[in-house]
C-alpha positions in Angstrom: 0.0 0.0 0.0 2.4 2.0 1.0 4.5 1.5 -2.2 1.6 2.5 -4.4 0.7 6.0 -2.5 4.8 6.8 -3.3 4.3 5.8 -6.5 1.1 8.2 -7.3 2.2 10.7 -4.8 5.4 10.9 -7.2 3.6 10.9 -10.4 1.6 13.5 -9.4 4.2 15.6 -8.4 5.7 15.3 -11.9 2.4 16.3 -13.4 2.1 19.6 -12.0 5.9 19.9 -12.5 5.0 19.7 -16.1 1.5 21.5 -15.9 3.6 24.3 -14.6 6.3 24.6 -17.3 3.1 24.7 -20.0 1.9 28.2 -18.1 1.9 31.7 -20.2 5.6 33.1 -20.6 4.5 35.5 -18.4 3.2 33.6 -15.8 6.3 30.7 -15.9 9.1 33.7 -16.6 7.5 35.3 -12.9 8.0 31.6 -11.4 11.3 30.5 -12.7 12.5 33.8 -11.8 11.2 33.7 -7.6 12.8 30.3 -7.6 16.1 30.5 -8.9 16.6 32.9 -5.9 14.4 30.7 -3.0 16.8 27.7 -4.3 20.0 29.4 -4.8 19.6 30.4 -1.1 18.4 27.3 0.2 21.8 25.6 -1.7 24.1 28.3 0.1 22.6 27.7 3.5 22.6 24.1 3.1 26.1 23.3 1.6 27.2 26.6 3.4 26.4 25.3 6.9 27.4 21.4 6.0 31.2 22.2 4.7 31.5 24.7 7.5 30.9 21.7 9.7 33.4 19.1 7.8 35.7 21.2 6.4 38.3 23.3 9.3 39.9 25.4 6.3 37.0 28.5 5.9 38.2 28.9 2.4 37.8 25.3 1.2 34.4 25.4 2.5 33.5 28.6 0.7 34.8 26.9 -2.8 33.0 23.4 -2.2 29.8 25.8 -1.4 29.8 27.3 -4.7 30.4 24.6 -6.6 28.1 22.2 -5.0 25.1 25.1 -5.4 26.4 25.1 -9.8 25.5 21.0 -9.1 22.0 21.9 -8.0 21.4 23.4 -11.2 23.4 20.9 -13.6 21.3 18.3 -12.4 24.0 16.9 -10.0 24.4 16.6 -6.1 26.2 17.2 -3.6 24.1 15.3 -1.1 26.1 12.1 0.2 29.3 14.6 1.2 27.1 16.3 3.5 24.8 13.3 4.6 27.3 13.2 7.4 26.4 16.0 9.4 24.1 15.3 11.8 21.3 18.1 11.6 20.7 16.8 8.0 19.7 12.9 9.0 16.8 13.6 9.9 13.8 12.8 7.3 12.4 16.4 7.2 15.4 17.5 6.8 16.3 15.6 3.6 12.6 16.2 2.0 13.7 19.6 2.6 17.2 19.3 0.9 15.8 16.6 -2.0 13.2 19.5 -2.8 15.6 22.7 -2.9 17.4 20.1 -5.6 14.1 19.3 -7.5 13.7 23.1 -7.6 17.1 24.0 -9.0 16.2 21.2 -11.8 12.9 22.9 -12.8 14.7 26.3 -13.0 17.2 24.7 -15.3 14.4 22.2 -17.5 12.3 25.4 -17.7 14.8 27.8 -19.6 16.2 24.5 -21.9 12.6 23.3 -22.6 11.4 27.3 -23.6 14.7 27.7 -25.5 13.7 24.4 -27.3 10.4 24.8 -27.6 10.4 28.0 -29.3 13.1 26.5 -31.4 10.7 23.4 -32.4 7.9 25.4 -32.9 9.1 28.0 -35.0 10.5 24.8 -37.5 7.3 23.8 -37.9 5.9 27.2 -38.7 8.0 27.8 -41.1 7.3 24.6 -42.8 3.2 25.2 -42.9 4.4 29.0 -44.3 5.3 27.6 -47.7 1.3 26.4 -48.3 -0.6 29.1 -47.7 -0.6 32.9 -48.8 1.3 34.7 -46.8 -0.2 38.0 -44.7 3.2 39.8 -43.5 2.6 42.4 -40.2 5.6 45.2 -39.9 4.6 45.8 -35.9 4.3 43.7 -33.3 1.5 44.6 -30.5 -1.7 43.7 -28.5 -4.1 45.0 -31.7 -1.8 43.2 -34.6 -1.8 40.5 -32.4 -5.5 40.4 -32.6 -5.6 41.3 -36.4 -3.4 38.0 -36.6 -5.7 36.0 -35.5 -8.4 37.3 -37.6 -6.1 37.0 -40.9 -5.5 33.7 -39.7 -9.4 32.8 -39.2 -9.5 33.1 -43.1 -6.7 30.8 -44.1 -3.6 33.0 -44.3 -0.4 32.3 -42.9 0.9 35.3 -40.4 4.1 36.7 -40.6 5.7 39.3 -38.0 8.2 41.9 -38.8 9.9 43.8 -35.8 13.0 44.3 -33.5 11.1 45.4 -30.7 8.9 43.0 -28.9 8.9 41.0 -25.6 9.3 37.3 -24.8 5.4 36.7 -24.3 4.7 38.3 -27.4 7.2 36.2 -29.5 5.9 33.0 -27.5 2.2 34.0 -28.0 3.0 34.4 -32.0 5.1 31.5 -31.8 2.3 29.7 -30.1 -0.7 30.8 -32.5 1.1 29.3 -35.2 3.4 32.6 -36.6 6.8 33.9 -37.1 8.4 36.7 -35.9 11.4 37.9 -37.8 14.0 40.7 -36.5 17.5 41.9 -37.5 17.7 42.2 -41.3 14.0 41.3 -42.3 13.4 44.6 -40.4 16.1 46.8 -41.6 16.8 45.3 -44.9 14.5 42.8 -46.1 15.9 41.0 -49.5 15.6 38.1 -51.7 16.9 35.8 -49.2 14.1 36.8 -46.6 11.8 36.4 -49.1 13.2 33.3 -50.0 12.7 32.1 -46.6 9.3 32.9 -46.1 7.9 31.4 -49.4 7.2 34.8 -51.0 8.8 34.3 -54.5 7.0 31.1 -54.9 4.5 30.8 -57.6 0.5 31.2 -57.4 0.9 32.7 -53.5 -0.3 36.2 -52.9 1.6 38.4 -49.8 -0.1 41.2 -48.3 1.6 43.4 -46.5 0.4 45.5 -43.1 2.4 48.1 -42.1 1.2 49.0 -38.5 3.7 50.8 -36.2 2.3 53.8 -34.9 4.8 56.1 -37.2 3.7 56.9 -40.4 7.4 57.6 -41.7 8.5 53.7 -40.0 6.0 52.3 -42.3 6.6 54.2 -45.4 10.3 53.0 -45.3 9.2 49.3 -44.5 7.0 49.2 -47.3 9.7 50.7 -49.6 12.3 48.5 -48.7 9.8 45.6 -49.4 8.7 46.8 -52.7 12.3 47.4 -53.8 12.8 43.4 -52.1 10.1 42.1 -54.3 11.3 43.8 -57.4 14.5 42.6 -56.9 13.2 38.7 -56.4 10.9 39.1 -59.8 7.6 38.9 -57.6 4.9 39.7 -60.3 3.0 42.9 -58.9 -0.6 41.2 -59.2 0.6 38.9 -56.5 1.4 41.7 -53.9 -0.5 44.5 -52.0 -0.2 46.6 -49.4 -2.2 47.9 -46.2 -0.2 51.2 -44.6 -1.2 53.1 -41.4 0.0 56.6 -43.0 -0.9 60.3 -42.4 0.8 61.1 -46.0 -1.9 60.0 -48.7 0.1 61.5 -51.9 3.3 60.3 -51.2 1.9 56.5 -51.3 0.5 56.6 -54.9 4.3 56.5 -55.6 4.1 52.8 -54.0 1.4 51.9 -56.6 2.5 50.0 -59.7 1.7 52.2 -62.5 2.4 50.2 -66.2 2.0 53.4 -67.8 5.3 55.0 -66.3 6.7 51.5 -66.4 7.0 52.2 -62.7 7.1 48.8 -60.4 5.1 48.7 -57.3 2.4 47.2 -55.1 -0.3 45.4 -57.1 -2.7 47.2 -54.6 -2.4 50.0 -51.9 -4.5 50.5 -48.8 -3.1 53.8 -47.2 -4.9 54.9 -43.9 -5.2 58.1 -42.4 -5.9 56.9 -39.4 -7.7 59.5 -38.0 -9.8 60.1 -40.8 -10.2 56.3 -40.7 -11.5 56.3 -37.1 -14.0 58.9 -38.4 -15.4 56.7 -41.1 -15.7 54.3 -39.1 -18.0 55.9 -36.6 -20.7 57.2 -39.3 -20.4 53.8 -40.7 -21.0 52.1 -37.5 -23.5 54.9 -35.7 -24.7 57.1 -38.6 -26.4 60.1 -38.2 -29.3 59.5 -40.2 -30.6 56.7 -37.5 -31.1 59.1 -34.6 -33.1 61.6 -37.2 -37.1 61.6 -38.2 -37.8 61.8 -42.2 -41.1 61.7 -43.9 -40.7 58.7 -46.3 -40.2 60.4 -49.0 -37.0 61.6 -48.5 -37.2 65.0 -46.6 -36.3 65.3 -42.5 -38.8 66.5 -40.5 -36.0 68.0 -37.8 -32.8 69.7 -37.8 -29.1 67.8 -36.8 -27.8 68.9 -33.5 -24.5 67.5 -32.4 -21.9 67.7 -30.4 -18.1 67.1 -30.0 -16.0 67.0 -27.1 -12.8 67.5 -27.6 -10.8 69.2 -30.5 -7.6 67.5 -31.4 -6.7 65.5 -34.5 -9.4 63.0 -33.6 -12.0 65.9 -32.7 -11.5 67.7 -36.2 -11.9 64.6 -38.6 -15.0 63.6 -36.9 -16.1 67.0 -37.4 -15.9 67.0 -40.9 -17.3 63.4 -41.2 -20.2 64.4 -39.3 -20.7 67.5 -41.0 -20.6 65.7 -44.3 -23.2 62.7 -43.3 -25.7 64.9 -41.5 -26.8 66.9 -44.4 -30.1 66.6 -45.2 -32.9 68.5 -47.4 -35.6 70.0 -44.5 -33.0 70.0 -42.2 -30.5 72.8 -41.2 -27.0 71.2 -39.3 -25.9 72.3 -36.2 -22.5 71.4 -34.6 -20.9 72.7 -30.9 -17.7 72.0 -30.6 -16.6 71.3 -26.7 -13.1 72.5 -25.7 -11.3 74.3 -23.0 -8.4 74.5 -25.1 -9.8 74.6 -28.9 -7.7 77.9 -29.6 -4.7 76.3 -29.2 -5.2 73.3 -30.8 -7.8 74.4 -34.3 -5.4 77.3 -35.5 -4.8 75.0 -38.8 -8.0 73.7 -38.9 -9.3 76.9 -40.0 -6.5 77.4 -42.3 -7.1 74.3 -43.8 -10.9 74.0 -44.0 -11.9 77.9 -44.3 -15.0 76.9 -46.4 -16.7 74.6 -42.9 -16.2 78.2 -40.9 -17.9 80.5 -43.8 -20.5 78.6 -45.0 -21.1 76.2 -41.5 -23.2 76.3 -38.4 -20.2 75.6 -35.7 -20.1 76.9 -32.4 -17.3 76.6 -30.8 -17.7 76.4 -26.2 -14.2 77.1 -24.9 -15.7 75.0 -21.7 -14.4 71.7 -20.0 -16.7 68.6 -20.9 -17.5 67.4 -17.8 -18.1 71.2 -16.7 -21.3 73.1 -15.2 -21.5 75.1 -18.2 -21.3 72.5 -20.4 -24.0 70.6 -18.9 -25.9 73.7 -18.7 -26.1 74.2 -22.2 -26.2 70.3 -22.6 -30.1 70.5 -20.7 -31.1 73.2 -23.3 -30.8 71.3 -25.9 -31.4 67.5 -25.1 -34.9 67.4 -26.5 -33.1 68.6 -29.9 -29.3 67.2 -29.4 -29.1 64.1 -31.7 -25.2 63.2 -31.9 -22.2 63.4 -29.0 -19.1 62.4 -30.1 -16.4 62.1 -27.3 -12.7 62.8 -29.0 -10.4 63.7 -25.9 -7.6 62.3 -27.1 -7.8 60.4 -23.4 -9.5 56.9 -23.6 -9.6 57.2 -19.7 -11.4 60.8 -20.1 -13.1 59.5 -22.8 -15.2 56.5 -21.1 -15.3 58.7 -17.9 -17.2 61.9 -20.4 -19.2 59.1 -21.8 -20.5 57.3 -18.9 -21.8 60.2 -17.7 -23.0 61.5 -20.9 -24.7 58.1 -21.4 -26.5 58.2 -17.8 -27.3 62.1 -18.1 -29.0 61.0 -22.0 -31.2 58.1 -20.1 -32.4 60.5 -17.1 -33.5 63.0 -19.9 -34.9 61.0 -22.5 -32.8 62.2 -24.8 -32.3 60.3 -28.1 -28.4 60.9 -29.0 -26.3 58.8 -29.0 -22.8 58.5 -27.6 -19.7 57.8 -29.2 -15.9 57.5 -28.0 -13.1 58.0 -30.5 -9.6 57.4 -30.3 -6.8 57.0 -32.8 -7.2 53.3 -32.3 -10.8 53.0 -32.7 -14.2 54.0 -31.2 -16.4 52.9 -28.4 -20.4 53.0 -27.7 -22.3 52.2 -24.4 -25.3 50.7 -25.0 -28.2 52.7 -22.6 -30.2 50.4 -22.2 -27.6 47.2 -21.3 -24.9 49.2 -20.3 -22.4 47.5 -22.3 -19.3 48.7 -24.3 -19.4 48.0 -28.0 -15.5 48.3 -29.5 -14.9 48.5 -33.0 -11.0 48.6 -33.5 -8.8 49.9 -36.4 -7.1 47.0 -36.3 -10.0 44.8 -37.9 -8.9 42.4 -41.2 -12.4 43.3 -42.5 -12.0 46.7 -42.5 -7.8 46.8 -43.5 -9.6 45.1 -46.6 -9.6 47.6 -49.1 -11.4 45.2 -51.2 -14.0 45.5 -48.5 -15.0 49.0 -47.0 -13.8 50.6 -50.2 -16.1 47.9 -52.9 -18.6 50.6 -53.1 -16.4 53.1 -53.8 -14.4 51.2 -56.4 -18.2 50.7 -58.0 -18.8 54.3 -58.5 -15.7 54.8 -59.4 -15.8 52.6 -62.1 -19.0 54.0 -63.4 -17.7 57.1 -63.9 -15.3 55.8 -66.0 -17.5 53.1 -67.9 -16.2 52.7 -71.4 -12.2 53.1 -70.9 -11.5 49.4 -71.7 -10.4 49.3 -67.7 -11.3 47.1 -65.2 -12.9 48.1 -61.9 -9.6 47.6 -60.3 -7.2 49.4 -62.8 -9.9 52.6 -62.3 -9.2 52.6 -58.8 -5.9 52.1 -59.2 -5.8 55.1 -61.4 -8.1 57.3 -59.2 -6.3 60.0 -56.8 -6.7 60.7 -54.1 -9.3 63.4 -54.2 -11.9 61.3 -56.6 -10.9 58.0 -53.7 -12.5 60.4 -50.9 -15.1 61.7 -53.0 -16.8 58.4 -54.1 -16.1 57.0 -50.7 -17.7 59.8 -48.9 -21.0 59.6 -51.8 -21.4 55.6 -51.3 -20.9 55.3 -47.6 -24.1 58.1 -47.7 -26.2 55.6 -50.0 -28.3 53.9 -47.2 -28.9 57.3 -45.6 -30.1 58.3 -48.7 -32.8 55.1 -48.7 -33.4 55.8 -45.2 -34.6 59.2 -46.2 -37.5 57.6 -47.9 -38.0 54.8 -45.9 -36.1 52.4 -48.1 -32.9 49.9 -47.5 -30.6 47.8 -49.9 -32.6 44.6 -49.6 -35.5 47.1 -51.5 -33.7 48.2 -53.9 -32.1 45.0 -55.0 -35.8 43.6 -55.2 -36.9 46.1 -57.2 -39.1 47.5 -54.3 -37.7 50.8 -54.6 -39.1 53.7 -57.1 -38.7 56.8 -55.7 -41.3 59.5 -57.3 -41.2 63.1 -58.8 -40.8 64.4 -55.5 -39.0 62.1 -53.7 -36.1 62.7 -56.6 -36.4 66.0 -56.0 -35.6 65.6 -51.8 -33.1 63.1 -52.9 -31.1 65.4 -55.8 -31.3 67.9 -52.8 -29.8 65.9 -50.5 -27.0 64.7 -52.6 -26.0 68.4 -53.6 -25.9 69.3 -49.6 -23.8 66.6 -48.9 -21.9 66.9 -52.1 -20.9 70.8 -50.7 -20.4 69.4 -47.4 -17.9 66.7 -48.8 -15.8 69.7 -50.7 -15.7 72.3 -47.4 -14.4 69.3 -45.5 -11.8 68.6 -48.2 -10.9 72.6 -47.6 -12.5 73.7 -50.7 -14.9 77.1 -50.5 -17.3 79.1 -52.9 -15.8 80.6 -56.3 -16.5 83.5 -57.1 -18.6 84.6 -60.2 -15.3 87.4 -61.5 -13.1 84.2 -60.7 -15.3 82.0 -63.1 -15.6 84.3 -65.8 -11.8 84.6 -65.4 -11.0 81.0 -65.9 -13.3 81.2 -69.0 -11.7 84.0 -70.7 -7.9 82.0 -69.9 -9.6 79.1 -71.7 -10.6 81.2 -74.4 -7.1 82.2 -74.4 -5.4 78.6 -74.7 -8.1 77.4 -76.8 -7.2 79.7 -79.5 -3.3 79.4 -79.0 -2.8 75.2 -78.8 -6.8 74.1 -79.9 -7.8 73.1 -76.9 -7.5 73.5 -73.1 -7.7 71.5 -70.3 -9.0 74.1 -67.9 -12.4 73.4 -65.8 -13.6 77.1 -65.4 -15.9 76.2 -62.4 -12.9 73.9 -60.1 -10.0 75.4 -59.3 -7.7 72.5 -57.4 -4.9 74.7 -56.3 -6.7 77.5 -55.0 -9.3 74.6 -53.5 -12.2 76.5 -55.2 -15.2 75.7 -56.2 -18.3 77.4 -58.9 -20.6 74.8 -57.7 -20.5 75.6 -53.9 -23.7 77.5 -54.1 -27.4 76.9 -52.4 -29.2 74.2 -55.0 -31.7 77.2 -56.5 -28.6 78.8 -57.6 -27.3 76.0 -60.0 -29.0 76.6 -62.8 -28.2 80.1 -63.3 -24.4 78.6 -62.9 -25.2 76.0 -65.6 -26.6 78.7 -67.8 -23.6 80.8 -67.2 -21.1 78.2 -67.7 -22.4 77.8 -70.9 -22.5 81.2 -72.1 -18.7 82.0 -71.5 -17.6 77.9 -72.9 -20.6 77.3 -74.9 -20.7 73.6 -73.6 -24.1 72.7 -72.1 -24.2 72.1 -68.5 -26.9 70.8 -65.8 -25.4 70.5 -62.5 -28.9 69.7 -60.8 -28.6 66.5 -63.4 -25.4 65.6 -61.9 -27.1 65.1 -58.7 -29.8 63.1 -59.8 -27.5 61.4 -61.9 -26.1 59.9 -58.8 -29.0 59.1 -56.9 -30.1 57.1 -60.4 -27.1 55.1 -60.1 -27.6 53.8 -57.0 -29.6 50.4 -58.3 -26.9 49.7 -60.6 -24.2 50.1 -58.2 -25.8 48.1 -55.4 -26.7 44.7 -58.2 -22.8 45.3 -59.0 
């Protein structure tokens, strides 16, 4: 009996032995580490006090110490030279020393078994690389963790690129069935790194994600790989690229352009990322849901909103708001919330001088959690439809909104409240009290296949009958026509709302909006049209500045033949004929053609997109 209790007492001992070496990194780093010292100490008092005993010369006990407590952790003992000394034949007292010993060989079996571990696993990660199409992440954190994971979910292989990460990060990619390169596939990736990873092979696809917080980091990561996969003879259809940049212009250069004979990406994904994070909150919580319409496609209230908070965050969702909250019936109303907005919108004005001159925004130089603020907040809660919550603190951003979101329910207001960071916004649900997160780092929305389809749609429309696909027209588009169809198709289903409609209508043919409703609609679509310019920075031509244009096309015209001048735009100054109330547009059609003698109908041009909306949604 006795023999069989040892015998499982034993074997259970080596199971959690072995249960404890599987823990988290974390978690085994923290006990490894508190051991090593318990049992270092308990060897030193143990051999210390046992060769003081046998051994008369101080300094021959000191040696024999040390190198008896080296034994411990080399899987040797020490224990039958010191089994002589009478304090240690006892049997609690040689548990004791038989279990400082069985520590000092878990401290050493722990390192060798991570060291090899990590070693085996990444092997066979490399192997399983060569199958699969390869999703390559320049940045190693919690969120492209998480995107990983995601990219992995639909049959990717996941590759990490950094020289900064800790031990439980490289175990937990190691772990989830990833590599994580440093060194030279950071600095300078070439044809041997891609080599390694399987990129050069044929029929496999890489997509790159470049996600350190630096815009500049990334823009050099993803030259270095383009000039990489040049160099290897990677055929460009079999690349592309998702970038976490604040510079838009300078990425086209990353494009592959066959007309310039210019290699690059076969497709680019750049992200402003605070422009992003905008997006993503109309997309997720438009405006249109927390107004009233009349079915046929006219609001029966004005847009009140509110934004709290004024830094980069603050100013993009200003101008997202302002362009999805434009509706005909409606006038739009925005406060902006800041203590400190002075200091912070000097270039926001600069840049966007059109939102300030032809706008409704007040701006409350008050604190958001403030007795002003919440003074001005009651006068309008019966009215207030949208608060958006852009400290630049996500601390003083779920603290604003939690109180927000309790002070909306007490009211009976119906805003709603959203938090938004550069890393992605937050809602509380009033009713459950629970936080919806919708992250940046999402491999459906770093898809640019995916949020941008509808754009690419449009796009292509416009440009029916050029022999290009819909992917070589986006390819081609700038950056200015990317926004603008973006901005037009993620306001289609407000546009439906309107009139009481959705996608599912219109693809069944339920949906055939009347006289009037076209009408509302072509409305609409111009208000949100001159929305979508102001926020790009553009402002109202004048009428001597359009007849100026035309008499400098005039001018060319009659010296080359022809001229390439728009009267009504004007990119560099950011002007615009068209800027105008929509009862002004056809006397600026009939003007425009008087000084060019080309027929224009800008109110057509409005319809003209609300007519394309079946077509767009069957493609």
């Amino acid at each position: 009996m006795n023999s069989l209790l040892v015998i499982l007492s034993a074997a259970i001992l080596f199971m959690l032995v072995l249960i404890s070496l599987a823990f988290q990194p974390r978690v085994s780093a923290k006990i490894t580490g508190w051991l090593f010292f318990a049992v270092a100490a308990a060897g030193f008092i143990i051999y210390g006090y046992a060769f003081s005993v046998l051994y008369p010369s101080p300094m021959h006990a000191v040696v024999r110490t040390v190198f008896a407590v080296f034994c411990m952790f080399l899987g040797r003992n020490e224990i039958s030279a010191v089994s002589a000394v009478p304090a240690y034949q006892t049997p609690v007292m040689q548990i004791l020393i038989y279990l400082a010993h069985l520590g000092a060989l878990y401290v050493t079996a722990s390192a060798v078994i991570t060291g090899l571990g990590r070693r085996l696993l990444r092997l066979v990660n490399l192997l399983l690389v060569n199958r699969k199409n390869i999703s390559l992440i320049y940045g190693v954190s919690d969120d492209t963790l998480s995107l990983a994971s995601e990219l992995q979910d639909s049959g990717t292989v996941v590759i990490f690129a950094d020289d900064h990460y800790s031990a439980d990060k490289e175990a937990q990619i190691l772990n989830m069935g990833s590599l994580l390169f440093s060194g030279d596939a950071v600095s300078h990736p070439g044809k041997g790194f891609l080599k390694q990873i399987g990129a050069a092979r044929r029929n496999r696809h890489l997509h790159i994600y470049c996600m350190q917080e630096g815009s500049d980091q990334n823009k050099m990561y993803a030259e270095a790989m383009r000039d990489a996969l040049e160099d290897a003879g990677v055929p460009e259809e079999r690349t592309s690229l998702t970038m976490i940049t604040a510079d838009q212009h300078t990425t086209e250069l990353l494009q592959a352009d066959p007309a310039k004979n210019r290699y690059g990406y076969g497709s680019v994904y750049a992200l402003n990322r605070v422009e992003f994070i905008a997006r993503l909150m109309m997309r997720r919580y438009p405006p249109y849901q927390t107004m009233t319409f009349d079915g046929h496609g006219k609001a029966l209230e004005n847009f009140e909103g509110v934004i709290i908070g004024f830094g980069s965050v603050g100013q993009a969702v200003l101008r997202s708001l302002l362009m999805n909250a434009q509706f005909e019936g409606s006038r739009f109303h925005a406060a902006v919330v800041d203590d400190k907005y002075d200091s912070a919108a000097g270039n926001f004005f600069y840049e966007y001088p059109g939102i300030g001159a032809s706008y409704n925004i007040e701006f409350r130089k008050e604190n958001g959690r403030g007795i002003p603020f919440y003074r001005y907040l009651s006068g309008i809660s019966e009215t207030l439809n949208y608060i958006a919550v852009c400290t630049g603190s996500e601390k003083e951003n779920a603290e604003i909104a939690a109180e927000l979101t309790e002070f909306i329910s007490r009211t009976g207001s119906k805003a709603v409240v959203v938090q938004g960071t550069v890393n992605g916004i937050r809602h509380i649900d009033p009713k459950t009290g629970i936080t919806e997160t919708s992250t940046l780092y999402s491999a459906e929305l770093l898809n640019n296949e995916n949020i941008d389809h509808m754009a690419m749609v449009q796009n292509h429309q416009y440009n029916s009958g050029n022999g290009r696909t819909m992917e070589e027209n986006w390819k081609a588009c700038d950056y200015f026509s990317r926004m603008s169809c973006r901005a037009g198709t993620d306001f289609i289903d407000a546009l439906l709302y309107t009139c009481g409609a959705d996608r599912e209508d219109v693809l069944n043919g339920r949906w055939h909006p009347s006289e009037q409703e076209m009408e509302n609609l072509g409305r609409t679509e111009h208000l949100r049209w001159c929305a979508f310019h102001a926020a790009m920075g553009y402002r109202t031509m004048p009428e001597e500045v359009l007849r100026q244009r035309a008499a400098e096309r005039q001018r060319e015209i009659k010296e080359t033949g022809s001229s390439r001048i728009r009267i009504a735009k004007d990119t560099r100054s950011r002007q615009h004929a068209c800027l105008v109330d929509w009862d002004e547009l056809d006397h600026l059609s009939k003007l425009e053609e008087e000084l060019t003698g080309v027929h224009r109908d800008y109110k057509a041009a409005d319809f003209d997109n609300i007519r394309m909306i079946p077509e767009m949604l069957k493609r």
